[in-house]
C-alpha positions in Angstrom: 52.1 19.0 10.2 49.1 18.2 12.2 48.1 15.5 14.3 46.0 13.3 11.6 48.5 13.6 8.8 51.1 12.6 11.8 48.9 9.9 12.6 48.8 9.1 8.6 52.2 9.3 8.2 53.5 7.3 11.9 50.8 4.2 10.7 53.0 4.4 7.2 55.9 3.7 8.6 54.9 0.8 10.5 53.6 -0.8 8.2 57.0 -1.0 6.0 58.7 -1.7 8.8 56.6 -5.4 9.3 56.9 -6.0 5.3 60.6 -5.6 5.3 60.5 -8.0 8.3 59.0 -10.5 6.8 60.9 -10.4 3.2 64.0 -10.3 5.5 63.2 -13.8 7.2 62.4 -15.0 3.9 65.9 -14.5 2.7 67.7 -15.6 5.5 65.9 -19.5 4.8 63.3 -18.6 7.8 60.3 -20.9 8.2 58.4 -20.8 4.6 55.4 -23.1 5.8 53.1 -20.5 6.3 55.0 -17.2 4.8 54.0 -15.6 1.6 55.4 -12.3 0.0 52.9 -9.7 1.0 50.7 -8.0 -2.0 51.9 -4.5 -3.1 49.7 -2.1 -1.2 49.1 1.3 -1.6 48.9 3.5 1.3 47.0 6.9 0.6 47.8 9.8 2.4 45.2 12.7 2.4 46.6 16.2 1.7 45.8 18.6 4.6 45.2 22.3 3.2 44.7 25.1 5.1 40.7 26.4 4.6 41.7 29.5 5.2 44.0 29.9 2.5 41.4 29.3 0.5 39.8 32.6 -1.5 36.5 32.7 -2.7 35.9 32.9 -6.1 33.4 35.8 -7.3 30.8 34.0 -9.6 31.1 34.5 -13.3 29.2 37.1 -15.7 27.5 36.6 -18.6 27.2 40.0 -21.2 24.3 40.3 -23.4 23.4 43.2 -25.8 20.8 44.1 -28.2 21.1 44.5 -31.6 22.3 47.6 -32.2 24.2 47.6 -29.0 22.8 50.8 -27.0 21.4 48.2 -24.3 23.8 46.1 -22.6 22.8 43.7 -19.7 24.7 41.1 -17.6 23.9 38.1 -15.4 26.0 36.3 -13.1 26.7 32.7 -14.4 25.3 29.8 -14.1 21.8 30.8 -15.1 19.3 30.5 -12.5 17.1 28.2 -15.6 16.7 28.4 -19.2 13.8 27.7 -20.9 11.9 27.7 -24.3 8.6 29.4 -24.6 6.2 28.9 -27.3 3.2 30.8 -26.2 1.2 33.1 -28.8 2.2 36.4 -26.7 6.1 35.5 -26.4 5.9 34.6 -30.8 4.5 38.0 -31.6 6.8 39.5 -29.1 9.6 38.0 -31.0 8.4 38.0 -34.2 9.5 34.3 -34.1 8.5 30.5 -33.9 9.0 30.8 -30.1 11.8 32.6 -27.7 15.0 30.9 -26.1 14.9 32.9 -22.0 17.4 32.2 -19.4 16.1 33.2 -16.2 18.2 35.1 -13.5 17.4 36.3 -9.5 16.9 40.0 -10.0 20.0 40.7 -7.7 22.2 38.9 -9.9 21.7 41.1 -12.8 22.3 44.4 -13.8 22.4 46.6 -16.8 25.5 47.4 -17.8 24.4 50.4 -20.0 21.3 51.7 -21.9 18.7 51.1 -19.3 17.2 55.1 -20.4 17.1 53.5 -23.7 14.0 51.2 -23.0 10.9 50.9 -24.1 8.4 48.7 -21.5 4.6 47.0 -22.3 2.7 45.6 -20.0 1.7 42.1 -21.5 -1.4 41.4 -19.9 -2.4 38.5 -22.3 0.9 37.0 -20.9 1.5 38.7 -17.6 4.8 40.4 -16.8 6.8 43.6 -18.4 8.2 43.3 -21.4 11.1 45.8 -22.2 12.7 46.7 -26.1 15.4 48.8 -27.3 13.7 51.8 -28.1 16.4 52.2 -30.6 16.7 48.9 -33.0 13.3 47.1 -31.1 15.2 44.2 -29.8 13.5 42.3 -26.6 15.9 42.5 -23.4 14.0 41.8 -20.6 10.4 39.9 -19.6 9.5 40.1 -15.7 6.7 38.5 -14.0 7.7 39.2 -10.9 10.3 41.5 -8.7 12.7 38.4 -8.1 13.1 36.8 -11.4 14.4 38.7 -14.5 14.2 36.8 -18.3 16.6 37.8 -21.0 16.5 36.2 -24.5 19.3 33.8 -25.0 20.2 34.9 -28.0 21.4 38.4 -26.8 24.4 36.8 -25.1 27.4 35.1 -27.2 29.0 33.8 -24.6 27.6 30.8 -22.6 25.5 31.3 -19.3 25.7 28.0 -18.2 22.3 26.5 -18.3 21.0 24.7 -21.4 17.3 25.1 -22.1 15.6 21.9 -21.1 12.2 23.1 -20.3 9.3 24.3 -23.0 6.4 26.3 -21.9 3.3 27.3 -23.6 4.2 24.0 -25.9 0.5 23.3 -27.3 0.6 26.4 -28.6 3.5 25.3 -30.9 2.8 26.1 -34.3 3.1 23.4 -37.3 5.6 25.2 -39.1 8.2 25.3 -36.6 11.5 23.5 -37.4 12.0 20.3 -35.5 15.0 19.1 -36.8 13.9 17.5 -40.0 16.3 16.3 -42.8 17.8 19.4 -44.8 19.7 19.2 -48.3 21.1 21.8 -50.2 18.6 23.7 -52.8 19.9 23.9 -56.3 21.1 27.3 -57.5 21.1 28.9 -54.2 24.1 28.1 -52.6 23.7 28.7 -48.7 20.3 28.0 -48.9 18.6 24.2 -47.3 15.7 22.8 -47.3 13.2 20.0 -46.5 12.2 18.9 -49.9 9.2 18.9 -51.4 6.4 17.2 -50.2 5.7 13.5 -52.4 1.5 13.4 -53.4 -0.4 11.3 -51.8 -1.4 8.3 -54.2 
């Protein structure tokens, strides 16, 4: 035991020792005038622990993977950030209303396999490398720079702990993207939702 837990532990003890010397006087019929049973009080004592017992934790991974599975990357979790981007380039890119990125620091990621199985453009329109599967087209990666590496979210099924708070390119959303509007089921297809139609104007 050290000398502040000691010190802790000796300021404990002294303090008991007046409480039970009061509630003793107060049974034996001592003078009441001014005596009142003391409050309960809680004495905490910290826990001393030994830092260098301590082990440091390696940070977690995250594993993503393309479609058909030939490319496999990984990024050490949390996330650096994670993003949506709605810019024209990024849509075509994706063939999508916009792409989902979490960014990592290029020396927290690595490909686990397929890297010989790329395919890279040079999006000048955007500006950064884009890399595909060469085998089922997926997008894996989109660089801009040589210390910041995006991956699509959706490659990874596990978390990567970042949510995406951030949009970019966001005037360049297009009217026909989803934004959460009321779904119901459509009659005869079952699996199948949809907005509604749209009521006439009068």
């Amino acid at each position: 035991m050290d000398s502040i837990q000691q010190s802790w532990s000796a300021g404990l003890r002294t303090h008991e020792a007046l409480i039970l010397d009061v509630l003793g006087k107060m049974r034996a019929g001592g003078p009441r005038s001014n005596l009142q049973a003391p409050a309960r009080v809680r004495c905490y004592v910290p826990r001393m622990t030994d830092k260098s017992s301590q082990t440091k934790r390696a940070p977690a991974r995250a594993e993503g993977k393309c479609l058909c599975g030939a490319v496999v990357v990984e990024i050490a979790a949390p996330a650096q950030w994670a993003w949506h981007d709605h810019s024209s380039s990024t849509r075509r890119a994706h063939g999508a209303a916009y792409a989902t990125y979490v960014g990592s620091w290029a020396s927290r990621f690595r490909f686990v396999q397929g890297e010989d199985n790329l395919t890279r453009y040079d999006d000048t329109e955007r500006g950064g490398v884009r890399s595909f599967c060469s085998t089922c087209g997926s997008p894996v990666t989109f660089q801009r720079n040589k210390q910041n590496i995006n991956v699509p979210r959706a490659l990874f099924s596990s978390g990567v702990g970042r949510e995406p708070r951030y949009h970019i390119g966001i005037d360049e959303m297009q009217e026909w993207t989803y934004l959460g509007e009321k779904l119901g089921p459509l009659r005869g297809f079952p699996g199948v939702v949809w907005t509604g139609a749209k009521k006439k104007r009068a």
